[in-house]
N, C-alpha and C positions, 0 to 999 in steps of 0.2 A: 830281659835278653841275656844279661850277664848270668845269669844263674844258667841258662840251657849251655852256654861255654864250658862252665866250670861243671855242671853235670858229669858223674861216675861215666855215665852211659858214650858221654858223647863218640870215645876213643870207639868203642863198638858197632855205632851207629856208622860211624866213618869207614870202619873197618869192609863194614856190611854194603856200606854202597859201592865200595871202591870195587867187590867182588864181586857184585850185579852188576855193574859195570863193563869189569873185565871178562864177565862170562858172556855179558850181550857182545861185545867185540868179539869173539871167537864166533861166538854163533853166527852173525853176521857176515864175518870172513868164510865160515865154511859153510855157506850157503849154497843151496843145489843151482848150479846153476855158474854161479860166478869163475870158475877157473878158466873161464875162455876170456873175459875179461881181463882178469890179472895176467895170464897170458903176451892178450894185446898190449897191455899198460907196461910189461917187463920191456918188451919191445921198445918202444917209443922212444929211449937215447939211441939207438941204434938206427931207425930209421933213418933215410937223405931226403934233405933239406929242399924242395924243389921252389929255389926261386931263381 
């Protein structure tokens, strides 16, 4: 296990996920579809309280 740490690679491998990562979150967020969602969800501190 200690040797996949100290691996050359590992800083790249990291690199690589963090960026498939952050391109599934984009793609995610600008999915067809979703902007009426977020829409509603901007909304929701503004709405009144009915109790």
């Amino acid at each position: 296990m200690k040797e996949f740490f100290a691996s050359a690679n590992a800083g790249l491998i990291g690199l690589l996920f963090f960026f498939v990562f952050f391109i599934g979150v984009v793609v995610w967020v600008m999915r067809p579809g979703s902007k009426e969602k977020y829409k509603e969800d901007a909304q929701i501190p503004l709405k009144e309280t009915q109790e």
